[in-house]
C-alpha positions as a Python dict, from the first residue, in 0.01 Angstrom:
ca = {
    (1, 'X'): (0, 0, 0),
    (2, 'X'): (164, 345, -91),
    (3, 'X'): (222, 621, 166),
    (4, 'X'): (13, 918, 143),
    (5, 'X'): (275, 1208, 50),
    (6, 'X'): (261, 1609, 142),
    (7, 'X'): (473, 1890, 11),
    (8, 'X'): (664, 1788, 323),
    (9, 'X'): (697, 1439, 343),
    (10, 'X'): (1069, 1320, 242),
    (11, 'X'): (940, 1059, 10),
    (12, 'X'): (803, 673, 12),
    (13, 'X'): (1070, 509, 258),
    (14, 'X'): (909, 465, 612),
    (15, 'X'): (1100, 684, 847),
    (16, 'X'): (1021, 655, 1288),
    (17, 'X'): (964, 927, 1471),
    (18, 'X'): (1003, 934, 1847),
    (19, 'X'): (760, 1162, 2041),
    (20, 'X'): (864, 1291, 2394),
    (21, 'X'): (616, 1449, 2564),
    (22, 'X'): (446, 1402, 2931),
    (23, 'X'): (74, 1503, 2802),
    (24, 'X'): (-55, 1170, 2642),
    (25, 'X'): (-353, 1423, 2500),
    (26, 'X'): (-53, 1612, 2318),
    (27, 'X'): (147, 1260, 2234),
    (28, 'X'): (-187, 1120, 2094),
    (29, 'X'): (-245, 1468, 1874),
    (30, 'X'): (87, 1437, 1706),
    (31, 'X'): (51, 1112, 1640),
    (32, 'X'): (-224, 1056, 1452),
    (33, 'X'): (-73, 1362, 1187),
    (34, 'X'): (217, 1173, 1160),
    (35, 'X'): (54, 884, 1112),
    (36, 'X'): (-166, 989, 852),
    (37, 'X'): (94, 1142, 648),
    (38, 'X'): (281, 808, 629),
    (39, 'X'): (537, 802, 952),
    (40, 'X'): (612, 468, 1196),
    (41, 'X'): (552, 661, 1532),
    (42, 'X'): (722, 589, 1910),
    (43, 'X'): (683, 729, 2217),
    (44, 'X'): (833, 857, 2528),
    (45, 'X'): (695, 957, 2828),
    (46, 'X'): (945, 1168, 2980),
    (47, 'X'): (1357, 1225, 2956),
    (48, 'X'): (1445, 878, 3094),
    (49, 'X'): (1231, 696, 2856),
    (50, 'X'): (1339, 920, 2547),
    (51, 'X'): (1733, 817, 2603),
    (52, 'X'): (1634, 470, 2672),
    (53, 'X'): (1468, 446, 2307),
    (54, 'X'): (1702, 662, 2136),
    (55, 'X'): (1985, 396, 2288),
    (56, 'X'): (1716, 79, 2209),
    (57, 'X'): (1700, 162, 1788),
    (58, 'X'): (1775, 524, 1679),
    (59, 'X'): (1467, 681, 1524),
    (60, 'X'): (1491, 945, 1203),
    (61, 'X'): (1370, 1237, 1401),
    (62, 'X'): (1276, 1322, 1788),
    (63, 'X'): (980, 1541, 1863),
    (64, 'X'): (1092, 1661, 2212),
    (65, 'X'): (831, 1917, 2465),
    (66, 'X'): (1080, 2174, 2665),
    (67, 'X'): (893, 2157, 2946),
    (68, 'X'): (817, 1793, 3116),
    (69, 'X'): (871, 1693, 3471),
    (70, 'X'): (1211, 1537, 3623),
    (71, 'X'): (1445, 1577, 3346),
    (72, 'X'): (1336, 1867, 3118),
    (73, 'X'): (1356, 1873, 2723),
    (74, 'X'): (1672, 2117, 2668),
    (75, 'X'): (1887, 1840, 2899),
    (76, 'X'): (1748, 1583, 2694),
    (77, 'X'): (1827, 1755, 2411),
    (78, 'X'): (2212, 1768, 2516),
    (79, 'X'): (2252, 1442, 2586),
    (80, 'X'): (2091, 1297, 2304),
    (81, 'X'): (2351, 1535, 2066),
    (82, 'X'): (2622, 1400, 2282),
    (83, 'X'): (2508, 1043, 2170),
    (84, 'X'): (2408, 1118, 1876),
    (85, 'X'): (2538, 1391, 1716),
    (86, 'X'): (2356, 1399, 1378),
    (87, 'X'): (1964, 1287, 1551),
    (88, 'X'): (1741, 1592, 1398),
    (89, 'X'): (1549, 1715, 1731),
    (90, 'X'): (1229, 1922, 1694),
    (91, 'X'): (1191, 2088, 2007),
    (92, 'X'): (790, 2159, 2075),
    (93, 'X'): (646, 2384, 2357),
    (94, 'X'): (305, 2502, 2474),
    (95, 'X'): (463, 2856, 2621),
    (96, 'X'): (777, 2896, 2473),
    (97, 'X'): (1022, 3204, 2447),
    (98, 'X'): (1267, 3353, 2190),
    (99, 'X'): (1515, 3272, 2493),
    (100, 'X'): (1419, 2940, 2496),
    (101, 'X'): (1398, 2848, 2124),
    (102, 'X'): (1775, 3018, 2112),
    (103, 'X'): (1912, 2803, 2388),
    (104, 'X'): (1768, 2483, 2208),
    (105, 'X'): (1878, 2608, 1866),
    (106, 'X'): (2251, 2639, 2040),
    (107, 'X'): (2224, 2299, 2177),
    (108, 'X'): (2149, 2163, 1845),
    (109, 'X'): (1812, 2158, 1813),
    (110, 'X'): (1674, 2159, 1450),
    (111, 'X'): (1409, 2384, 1496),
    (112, 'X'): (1137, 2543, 1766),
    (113, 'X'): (783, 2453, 1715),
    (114, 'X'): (478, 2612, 1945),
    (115, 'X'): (196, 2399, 2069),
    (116, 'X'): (-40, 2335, 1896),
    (117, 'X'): (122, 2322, 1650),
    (118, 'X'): (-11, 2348, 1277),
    (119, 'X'): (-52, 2080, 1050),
    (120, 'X'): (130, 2222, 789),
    (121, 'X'): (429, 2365, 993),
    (122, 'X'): (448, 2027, 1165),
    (123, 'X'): (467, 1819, 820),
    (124, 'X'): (694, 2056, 646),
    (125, 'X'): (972, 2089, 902),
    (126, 'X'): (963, 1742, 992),
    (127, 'X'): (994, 1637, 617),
    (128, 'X'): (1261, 1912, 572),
    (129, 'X'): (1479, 1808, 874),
    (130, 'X'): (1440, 1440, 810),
    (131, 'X'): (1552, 1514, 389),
    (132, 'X'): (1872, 1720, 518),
    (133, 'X'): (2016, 1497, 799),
    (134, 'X'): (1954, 1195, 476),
    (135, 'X'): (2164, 1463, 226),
    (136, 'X'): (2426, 1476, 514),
    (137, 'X'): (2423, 1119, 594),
    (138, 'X'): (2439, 1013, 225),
    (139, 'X'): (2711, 1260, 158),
    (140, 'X'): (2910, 1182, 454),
    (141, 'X'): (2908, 813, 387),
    (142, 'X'): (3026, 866, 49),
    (143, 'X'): (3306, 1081, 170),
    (144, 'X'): (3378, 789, 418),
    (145, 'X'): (3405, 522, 164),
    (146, 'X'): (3585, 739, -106),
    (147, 'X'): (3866, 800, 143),
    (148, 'X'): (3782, 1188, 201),
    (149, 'X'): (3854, 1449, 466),
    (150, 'X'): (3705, 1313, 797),
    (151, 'X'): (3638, 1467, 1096),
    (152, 'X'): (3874, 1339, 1425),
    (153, 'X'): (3580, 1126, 1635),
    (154, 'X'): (3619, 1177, 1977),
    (155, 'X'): (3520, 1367, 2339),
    (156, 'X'): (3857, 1299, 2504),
    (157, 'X'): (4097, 1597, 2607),
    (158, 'X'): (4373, 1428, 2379),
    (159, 'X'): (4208, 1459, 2035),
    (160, 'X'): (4001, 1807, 2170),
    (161, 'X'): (4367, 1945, 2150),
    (162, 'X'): (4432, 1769, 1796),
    (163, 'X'): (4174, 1946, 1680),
    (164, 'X'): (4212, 2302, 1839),
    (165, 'X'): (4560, 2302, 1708),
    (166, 'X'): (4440, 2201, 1337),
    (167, 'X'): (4203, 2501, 1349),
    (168, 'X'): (4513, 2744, 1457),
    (169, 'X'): (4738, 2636, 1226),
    (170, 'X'): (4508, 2539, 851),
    (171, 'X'): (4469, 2933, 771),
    (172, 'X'): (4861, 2934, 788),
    (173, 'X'): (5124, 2847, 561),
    (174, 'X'): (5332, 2670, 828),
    (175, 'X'): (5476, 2397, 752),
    (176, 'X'): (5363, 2101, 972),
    (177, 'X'): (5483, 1806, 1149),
    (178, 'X'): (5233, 1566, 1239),
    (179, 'X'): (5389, 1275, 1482),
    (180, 'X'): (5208, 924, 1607),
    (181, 'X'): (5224, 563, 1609),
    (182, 'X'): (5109, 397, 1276),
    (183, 'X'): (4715, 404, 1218),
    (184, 'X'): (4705, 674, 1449),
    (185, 'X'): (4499, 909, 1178),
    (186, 'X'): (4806, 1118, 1017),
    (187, 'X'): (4677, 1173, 689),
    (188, 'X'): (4359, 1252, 818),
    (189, 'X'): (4509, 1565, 1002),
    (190, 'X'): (4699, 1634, 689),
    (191, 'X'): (4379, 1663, 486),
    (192, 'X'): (4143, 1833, 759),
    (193, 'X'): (4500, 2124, 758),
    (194, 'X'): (4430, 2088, 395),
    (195, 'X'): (4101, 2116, 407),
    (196, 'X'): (4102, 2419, 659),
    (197, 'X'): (4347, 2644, 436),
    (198, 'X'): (4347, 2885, 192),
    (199, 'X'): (4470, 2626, -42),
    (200, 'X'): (4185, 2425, -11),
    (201, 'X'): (4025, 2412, -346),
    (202, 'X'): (4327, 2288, -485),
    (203, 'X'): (4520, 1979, -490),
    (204, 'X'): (4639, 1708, -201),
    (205, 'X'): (4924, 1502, -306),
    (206, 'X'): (5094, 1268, -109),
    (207, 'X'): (5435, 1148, -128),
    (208, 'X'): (5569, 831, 36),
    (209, 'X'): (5926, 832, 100),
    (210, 'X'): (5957, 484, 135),
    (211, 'X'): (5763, 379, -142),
    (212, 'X'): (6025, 545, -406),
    (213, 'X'): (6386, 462, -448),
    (214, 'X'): (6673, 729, -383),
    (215, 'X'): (6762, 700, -742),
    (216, 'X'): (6417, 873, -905),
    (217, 'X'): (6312, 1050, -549),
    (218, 'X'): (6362, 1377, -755),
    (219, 'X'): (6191, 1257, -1036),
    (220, 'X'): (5847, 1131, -786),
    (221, 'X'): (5893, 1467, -591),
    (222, 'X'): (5894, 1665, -867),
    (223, 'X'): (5590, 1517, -1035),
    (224, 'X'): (5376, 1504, -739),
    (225, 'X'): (5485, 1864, -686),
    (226, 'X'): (5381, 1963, -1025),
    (227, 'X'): (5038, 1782, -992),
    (228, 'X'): (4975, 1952, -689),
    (229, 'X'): (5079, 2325, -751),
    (230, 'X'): (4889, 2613, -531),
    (231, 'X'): (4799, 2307, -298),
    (232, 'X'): (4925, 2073, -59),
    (233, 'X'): (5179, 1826, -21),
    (234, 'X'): (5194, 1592, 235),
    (235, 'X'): (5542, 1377, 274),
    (236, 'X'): (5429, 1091, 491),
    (237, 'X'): (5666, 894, 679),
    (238, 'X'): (5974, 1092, 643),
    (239, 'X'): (6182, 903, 871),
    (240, 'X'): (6239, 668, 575),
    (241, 'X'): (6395, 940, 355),
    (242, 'X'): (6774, 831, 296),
    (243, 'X'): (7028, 1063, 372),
    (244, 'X'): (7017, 1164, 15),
    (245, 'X'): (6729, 1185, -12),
    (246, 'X'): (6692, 1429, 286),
    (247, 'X'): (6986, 1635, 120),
    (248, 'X'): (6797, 1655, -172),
    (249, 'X'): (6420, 1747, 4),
    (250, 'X'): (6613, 1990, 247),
    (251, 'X'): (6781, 2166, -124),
    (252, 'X'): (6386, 2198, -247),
    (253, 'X'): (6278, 2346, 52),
    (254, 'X'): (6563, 2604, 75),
    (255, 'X'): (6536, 2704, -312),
    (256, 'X'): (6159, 2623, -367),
    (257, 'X'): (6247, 2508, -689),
    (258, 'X'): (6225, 2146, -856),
    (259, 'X'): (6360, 2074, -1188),
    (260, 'X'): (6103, 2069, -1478),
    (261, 'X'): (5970, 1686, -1563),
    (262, 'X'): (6013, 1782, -1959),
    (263, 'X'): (6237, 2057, -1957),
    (264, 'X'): (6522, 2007, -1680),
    (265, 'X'): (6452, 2365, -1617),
    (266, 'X'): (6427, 2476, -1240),
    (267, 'X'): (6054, 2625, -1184),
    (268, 'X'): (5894, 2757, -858),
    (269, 'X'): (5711, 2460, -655),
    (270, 'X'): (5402, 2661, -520),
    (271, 'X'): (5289, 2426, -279),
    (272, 'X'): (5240, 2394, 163),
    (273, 'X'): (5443, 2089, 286),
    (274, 'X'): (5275, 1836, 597),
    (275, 'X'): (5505, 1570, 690),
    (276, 'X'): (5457, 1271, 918),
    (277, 'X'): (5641, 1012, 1147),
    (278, 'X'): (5615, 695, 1339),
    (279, 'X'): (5923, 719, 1457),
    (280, 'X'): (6128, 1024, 1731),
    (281, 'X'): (6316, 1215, 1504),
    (282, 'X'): (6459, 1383, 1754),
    (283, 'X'): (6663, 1047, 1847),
    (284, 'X'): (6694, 1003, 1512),
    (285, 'X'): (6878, 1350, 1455),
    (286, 'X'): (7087, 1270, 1790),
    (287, 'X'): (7226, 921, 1651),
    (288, 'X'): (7295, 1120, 1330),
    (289, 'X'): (7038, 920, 1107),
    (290, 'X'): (6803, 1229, 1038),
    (291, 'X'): (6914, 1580, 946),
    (292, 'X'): (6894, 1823, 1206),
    (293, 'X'): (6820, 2108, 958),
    (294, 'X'): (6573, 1896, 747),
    (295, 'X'): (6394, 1837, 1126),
    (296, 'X'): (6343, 2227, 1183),
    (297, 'X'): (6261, 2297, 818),
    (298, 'X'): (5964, 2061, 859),
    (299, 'X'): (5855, 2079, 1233),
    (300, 'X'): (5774, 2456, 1203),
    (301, 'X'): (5419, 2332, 1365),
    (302, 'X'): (5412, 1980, 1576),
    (303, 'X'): (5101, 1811, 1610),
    (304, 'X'): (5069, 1469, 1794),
    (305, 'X'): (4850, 1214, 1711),
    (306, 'X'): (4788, 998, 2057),
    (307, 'X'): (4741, 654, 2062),
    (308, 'X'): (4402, 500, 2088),
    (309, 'X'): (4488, 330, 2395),
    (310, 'X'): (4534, 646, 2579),
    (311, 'X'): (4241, 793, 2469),
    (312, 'X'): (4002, 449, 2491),
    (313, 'X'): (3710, 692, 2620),
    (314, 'X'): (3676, 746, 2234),
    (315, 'X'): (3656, 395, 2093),
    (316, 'X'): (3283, 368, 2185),
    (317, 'X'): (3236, 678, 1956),
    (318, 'X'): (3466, 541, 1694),
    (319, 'X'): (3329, 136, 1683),
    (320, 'X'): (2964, 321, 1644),
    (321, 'X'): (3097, 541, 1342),
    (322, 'X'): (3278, 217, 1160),
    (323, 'X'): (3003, -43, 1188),
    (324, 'X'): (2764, 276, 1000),
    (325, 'X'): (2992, 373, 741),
    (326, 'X'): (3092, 15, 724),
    (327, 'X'): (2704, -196, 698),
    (328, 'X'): (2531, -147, 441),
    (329, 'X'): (2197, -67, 576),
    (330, 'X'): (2094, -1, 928),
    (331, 'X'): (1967, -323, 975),
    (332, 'X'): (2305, -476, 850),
    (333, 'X'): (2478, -289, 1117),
    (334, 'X'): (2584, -502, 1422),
    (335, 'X'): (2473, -411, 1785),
    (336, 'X'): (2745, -379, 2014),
    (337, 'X'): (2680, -578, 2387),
    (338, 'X'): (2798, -349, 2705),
    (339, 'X'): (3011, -664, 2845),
    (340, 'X'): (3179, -650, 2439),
    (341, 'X'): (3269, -234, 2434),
    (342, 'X'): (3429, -304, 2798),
    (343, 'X'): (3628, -586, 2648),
    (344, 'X'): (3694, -304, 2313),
    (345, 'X'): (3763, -25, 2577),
    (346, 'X'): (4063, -255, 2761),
    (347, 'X'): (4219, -369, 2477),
    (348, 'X'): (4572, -191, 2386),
    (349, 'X'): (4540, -160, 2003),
    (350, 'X'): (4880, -190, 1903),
    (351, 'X'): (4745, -122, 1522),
    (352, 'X'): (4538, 161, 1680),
    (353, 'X'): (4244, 323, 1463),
    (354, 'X'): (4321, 141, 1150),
    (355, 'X'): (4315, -199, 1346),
    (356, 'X'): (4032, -72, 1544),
    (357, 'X'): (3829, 0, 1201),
    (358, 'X'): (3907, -389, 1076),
    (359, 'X'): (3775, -531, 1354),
    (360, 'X'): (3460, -351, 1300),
    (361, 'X'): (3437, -426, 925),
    (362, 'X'): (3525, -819, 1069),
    (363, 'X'): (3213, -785, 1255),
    (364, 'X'): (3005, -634, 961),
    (365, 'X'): (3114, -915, 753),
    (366, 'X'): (3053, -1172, 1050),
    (367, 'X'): (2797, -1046, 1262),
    (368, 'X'): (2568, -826, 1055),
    (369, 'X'): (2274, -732, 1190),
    (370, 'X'): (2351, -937, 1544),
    (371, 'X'): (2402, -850, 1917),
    (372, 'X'): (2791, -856, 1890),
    (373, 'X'): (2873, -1052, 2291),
    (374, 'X'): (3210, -1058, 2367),
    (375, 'X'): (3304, -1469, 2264),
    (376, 'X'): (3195, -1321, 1886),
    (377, 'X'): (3514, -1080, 1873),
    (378, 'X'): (3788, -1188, 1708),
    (379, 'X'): (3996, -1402, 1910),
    (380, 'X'): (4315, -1173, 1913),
    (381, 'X'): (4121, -908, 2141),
    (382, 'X'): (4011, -1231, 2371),
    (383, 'X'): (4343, -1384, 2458),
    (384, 'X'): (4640, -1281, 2626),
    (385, 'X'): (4655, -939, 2750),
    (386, 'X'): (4335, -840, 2551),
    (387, 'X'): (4147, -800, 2889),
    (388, 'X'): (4290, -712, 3247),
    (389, 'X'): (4355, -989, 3483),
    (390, 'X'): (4292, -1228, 3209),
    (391, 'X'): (3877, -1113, 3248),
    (392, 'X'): (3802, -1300, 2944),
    (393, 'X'): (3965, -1680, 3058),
    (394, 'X'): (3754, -1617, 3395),
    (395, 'X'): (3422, -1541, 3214),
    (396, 'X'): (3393, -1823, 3001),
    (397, 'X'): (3366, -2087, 3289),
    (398, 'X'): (3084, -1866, 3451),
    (399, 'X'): (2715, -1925, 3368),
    (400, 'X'): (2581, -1581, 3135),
    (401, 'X'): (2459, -1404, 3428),
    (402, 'X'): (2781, -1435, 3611),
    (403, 'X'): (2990, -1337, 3324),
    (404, 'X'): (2800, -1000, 3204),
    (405, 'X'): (2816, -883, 3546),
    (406, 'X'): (3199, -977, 3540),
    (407, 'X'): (3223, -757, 3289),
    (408, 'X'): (2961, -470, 3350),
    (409, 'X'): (3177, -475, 3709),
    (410, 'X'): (3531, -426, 3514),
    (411, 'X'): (3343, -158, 3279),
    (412, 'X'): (3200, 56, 3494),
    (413, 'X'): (3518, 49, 3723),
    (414, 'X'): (3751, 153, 3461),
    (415, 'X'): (3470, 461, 3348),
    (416, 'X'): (3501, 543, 3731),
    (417, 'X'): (3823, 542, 3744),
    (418, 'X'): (3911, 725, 3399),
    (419, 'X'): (3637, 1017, 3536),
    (420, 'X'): (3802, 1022, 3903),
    (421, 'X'): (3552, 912, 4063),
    (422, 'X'): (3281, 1197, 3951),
    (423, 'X'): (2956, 953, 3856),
    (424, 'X'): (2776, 1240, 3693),
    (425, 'X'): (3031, 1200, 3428),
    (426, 'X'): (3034, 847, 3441),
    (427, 'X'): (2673, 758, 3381),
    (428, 'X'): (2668, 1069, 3085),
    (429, 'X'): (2951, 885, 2952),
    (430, 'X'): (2770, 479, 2977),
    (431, 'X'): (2444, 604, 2871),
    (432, 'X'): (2236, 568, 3205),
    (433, 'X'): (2106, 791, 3482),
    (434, 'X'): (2265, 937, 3774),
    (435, 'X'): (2036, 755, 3967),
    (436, 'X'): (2031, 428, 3802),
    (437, 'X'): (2417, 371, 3794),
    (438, 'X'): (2423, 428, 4153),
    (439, 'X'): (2175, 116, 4151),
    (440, 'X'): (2399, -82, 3938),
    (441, 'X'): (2659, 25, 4110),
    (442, 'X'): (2537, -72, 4459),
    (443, 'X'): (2366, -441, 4279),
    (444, 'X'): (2765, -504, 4159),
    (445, 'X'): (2949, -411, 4491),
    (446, 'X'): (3140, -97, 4312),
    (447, 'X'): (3260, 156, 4574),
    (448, 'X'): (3148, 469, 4373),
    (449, 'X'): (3380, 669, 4546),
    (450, 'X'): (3668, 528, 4389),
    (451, 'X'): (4011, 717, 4331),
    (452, 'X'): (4075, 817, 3996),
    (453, 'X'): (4391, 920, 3831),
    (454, 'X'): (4238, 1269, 3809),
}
């Protein structure tokens, strides 16, 4: 049977709405305009309920009242955008103000609708919100799987600085530096500096040291160089440059000329040079293997990429973004079990981000559509030192119960611990109320007063 349509619906696929409200009258009244114009419909009650269903299946769009007892809309509002940052949230009031609809526009709120609201205004923002976050989402998973800019995922402190420092220094012609372990995300910094400078609309051309012999490094540098004029070149892994072919990158960046491809001639290389390493250059220009001239000329601007085990608040954030950009539909995408992200959040990713983003695209390919429990990882992140006080070999003997509260014990522990102690951060963090992690809490035998290394 085909959906009846309105200048504002998005078009025939069924999209769910979730309705948060605390007047069933008002729930009810929605409802049935939704309904009729062709939208799957949920409900919530109040706050507690709405991040409960948001964190059961994520709906298209949440119609959210300001005003509701306990937990009001605009705090629902900013946790739901720390969850989920791209949920389109209609915020709805029976005696709103321009103060009001400001503050929930700030906090991300799509747009401010009074009660009652009219048909009309109710279908066409709706529709309109629901078509742009699809336009975004569409876009951004093309981006994804075409290898383009990304953005650096993330809430923790570590990759807050990253990304502070990338908006200081893109305008700039600095030269940059950008340091890490492998898989770290080094090229994505180098494109998002790209992508943030004046130099933006034109090219970004990498050059791999280590991928070119010393013999036609000239040659490869020059060509790339040429192919990316009035744009960016980024130079990754230069701690595999020999030392002549450091003597002969140092020459280009002294003369900021390259010889001509056809001609032999010496032209002007127009382009903004982004470097990376794996490796301390600084030890490398002590034992002599790394030119300590070539080192200043291209750490004008350090930037350090930190290791995923050091910032393992954001692999929940991460694993989430991977297994979307990585299923193919939403109901492809694997679910992720508490007990499994405590087992992802312990483990010290020696690949880091680029082994973190395999596992997840193992668990697309094995798991799709399934509640992922931690026996279903791949047995690498199960063994050993995967889990603390070898968690994983003591679970396994243990009947279910036994073993999720094992782990929900050793997950909520390290959140503690990794928030000092402050539960109001904690339970924003896990996804739960103040109230009901104390509960849990108290149920597993957790001192929530426990010392952090805050």
């Amino acid at each position: 049977m085909s959906q009846p349509q309105t200048a504002g619906s998005p078009a025939s696929t069924t999209y769910e709405l979730l309705i948060v409200d605390d007047e069933a009258e008002v729930r009810t009244a929605l409802a049935g305009i939704l309904e009729d114009d062709g939208y799957n419909i949920r409900f919530a009650e109040n706050g507690e309920q709405a991040l409960q269903a948001v964190t059961d299946r994520v709906p298209h769009l949440v119609l959210l009242d300001i005003w509701m007892e306990g937990m009001d809309g605009l705090e629902v509002l900013s946790r739901l955008k720390r969850r989920v940052p791209d949920l389109p949230v209609i915020m709805i009031s029976g005696h709103g103000t321009i103060e009001t609809a400001v503050q929930a526009t700030q906090k991300g709120a799509y747009d401010f609708i009074e009660k009652p609201p009219s048909v009309e205004r109710l279908l066409l923002t709706v529709g309109r919100a629901i078509r742009e976050a699809q336009l975004r989402k569409e876009n951004y998973l093309l981006r994804a799987k075409s290898g383009d800019v990304q953005e650096l995922l993330g809430v923790s402190s570590e990759i807050a600085t990253v990304r502070q420092t990338v908006k200081q220094v893109s305008p700039g012609e600095s030269r940059v530096m950008i340091t890490g372990e492998s898989g770290t995300g080094k090229e994505i910094v180098a494109r998002l500096v790209h992508k943030g400078s004046r130099r933006t609309d034109k090219p970004f051309v990498l050059l791999a040291p280590g991928a070119v012999s010393e013999g036609t490094f000239e040659t490869a540098l020059s060509t790339i160089v040429g192919q990316g004029r009035g744009g960016t070149l980024f130079l990754d892994e230069v701690s595999d440059l020999s030392a002549g072919m450091q003597a002969r990158l140092l020459k280009f960046l002294q003369d900021g000329l390259l010889p001509d491809t056809n001609t032999g001639l010496p032209v002007e290389a127009d382009v903004r040079v982004i470097s990376s390493t794996n490796k301390d250059l600084k030890q490398l220009v002590d034992s002599g293997k790394f030119r300590a001239d070539l080192f200043y000329r291209l750490s004008v601007v350090p930037i350090m990429m930190p290791a995923l085990r050091s910032r393992s608040v954001d692999i929940p954030t991460l694993v989430q973004h991977f297994l979307k950009v990585l299923s193919p539909d939403a109901q492809a995408m694997p679910k992720i079990a508490p007990a499994t992200m405590a087992v992802l959040t312990s483990y010290e990713w020696p690949g880091n981000i680029r082994q973190l983003k395999n596992v997840c695209e193992w668990l697309v390919i094995m798991h799709a559509g399934k509640l992922v429990n931690p026996d279903m990882l791949p047995p690498e992140l199960t063994k050993g030192d995967a889990v603390a006080g070898n968690l994983m070999e003591s679970a396994v003997s243990m009947p279910l119960r036994q073993a999720r509260e094992l782990f929900e014990k050793n997950y909520l522990t390290s959140q503690l611990m990794r928030f000092g102690g402050n539960v109001s951060r904690t339970a924003d963090f896990v996804g739960m109320e103040r109230s009901a992690l104390h509960r849990k809490l108290k149920s597993l035998g957790v001192d929530a007063r426990i010392e952090g290394p805050f």
